[in-house]
C-alpha positions in Angstrom: 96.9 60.8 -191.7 96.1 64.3 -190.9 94.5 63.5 -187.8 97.7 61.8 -186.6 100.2 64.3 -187.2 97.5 67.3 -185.3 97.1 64.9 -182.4 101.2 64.6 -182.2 101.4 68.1 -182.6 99.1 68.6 -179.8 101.0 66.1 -177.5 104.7 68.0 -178.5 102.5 71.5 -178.2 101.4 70.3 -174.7 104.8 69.4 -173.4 106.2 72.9 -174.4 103.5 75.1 -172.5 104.0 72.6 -169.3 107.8 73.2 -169.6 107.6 76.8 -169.5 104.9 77.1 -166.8 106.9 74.7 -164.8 110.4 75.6 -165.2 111.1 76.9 -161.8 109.3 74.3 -160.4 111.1 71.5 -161.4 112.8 70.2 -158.5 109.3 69.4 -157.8 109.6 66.3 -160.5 112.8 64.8 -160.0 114.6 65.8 -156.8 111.7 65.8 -154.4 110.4 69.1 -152.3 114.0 70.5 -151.7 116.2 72.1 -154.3 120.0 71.1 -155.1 122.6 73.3 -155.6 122.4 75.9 -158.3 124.0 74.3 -161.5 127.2 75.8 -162.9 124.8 76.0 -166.4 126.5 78.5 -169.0 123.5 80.1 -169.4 119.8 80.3 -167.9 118.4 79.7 -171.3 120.5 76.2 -171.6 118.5 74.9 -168.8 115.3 76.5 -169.9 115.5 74.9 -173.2 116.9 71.2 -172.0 113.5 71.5 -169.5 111.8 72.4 -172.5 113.0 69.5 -175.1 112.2 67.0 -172.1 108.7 68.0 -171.0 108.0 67.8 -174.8 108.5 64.3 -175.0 108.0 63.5 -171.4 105.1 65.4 -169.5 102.9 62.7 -168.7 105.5 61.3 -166.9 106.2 64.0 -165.1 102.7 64.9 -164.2 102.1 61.9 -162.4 105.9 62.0 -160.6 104.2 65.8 -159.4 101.2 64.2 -158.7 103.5 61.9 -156.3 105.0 65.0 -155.0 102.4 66.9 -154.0 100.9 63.8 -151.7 104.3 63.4 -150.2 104.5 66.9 -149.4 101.0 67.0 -148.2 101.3 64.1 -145.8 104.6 65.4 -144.8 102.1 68.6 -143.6 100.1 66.9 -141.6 102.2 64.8 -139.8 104.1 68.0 -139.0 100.7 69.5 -137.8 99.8 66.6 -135.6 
């Protein structure tokens, strides 16, 4: 029983370090490469926590939709290099 509860702490522990390293990156894992209009947010720290909250639950999701990213972005490179 312990076991379970360290390995979900781990999981929610892990979602929280990848929301802050990624928070002003994260256009990157839902809009695509460009960025949308800044948000009329009340404050930074609303958005900081919301990104937060939903990396917790949801990071390996959104590791693989920047894995995505990234190859789109790279192959958009290359064809602009040829």
């Amino acid at each position: 029983m312990a076991i379970d509860y360290m390995l979900i702490s781990l999981f929610l522990f892990s979602g929280v370090c990848f929301g802050l390293a990624t928070f002003h990156h994260r256009h990157l894992f839902s809009e695509g490469p460009t960025k949308s209009e800044p948000s009329d947010a009340k404050s930074i720290l609303d958005g900081r926590i919301f990104w937060i909250l939903m990396c917790a639950l949801l990071w390996p999701i959104l590791v693989l939709t920047g894995v995505n990213t990234a190859w789109i972005l790279a192959k958009r490179r290359k064809q602009l290099e040829k």
